[in-house]
N, C-alpha and C positions, 0 to 999 in steps of 0.2 A: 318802371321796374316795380314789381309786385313780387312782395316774400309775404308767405306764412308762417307765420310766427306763433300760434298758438290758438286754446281756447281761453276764458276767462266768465265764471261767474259770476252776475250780478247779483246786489243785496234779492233782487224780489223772486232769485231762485232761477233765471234765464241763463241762456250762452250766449255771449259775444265771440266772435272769430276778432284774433286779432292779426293785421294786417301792415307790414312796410311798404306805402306806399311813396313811390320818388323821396323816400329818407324819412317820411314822417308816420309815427304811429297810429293808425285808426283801429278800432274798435266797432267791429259792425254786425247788426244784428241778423241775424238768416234773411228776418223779409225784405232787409236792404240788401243784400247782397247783388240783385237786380241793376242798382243804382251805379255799382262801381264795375264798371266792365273787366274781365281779367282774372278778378278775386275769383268768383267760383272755381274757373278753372284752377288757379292755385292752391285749392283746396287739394289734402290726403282724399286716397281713395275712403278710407275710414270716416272722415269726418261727411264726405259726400252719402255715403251710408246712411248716416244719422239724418242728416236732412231728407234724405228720400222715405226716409220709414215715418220722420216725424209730418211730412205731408199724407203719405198714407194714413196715417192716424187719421190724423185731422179732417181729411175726405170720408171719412167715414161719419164723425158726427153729421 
């Protein structure tokens, strides 16, 4: 079972997605998101937004 639970700021200015995973809290950064099968999809359409535009960004440098 996979809930979205939120975003959450780190001190160095990042977002962490946080995640209920089978009961337990994780904290996971966008380029992990690959690693845990499910979480993206349990992603808001909003928050999926933001990662799409911040890879756009980033394809550009």
């Amino acid at each position: 079972m996979i809930k979205y639970l939120g975003t959450k700021k780190t001190d160095q200015g990042g977002t962490v997605y946080v995640f209920l995973i089978n009961g337990l809290q994780k904290e996971i950064r966008e380029g992990s998101l690959k690693q845990y099968p499910g979480c993206y999809e349990a992603l808001p359409p909003s928050a999926k937004a933001k990662i799409s535009a911040n890879r756009a960004w980033f394809q550009k440098l």
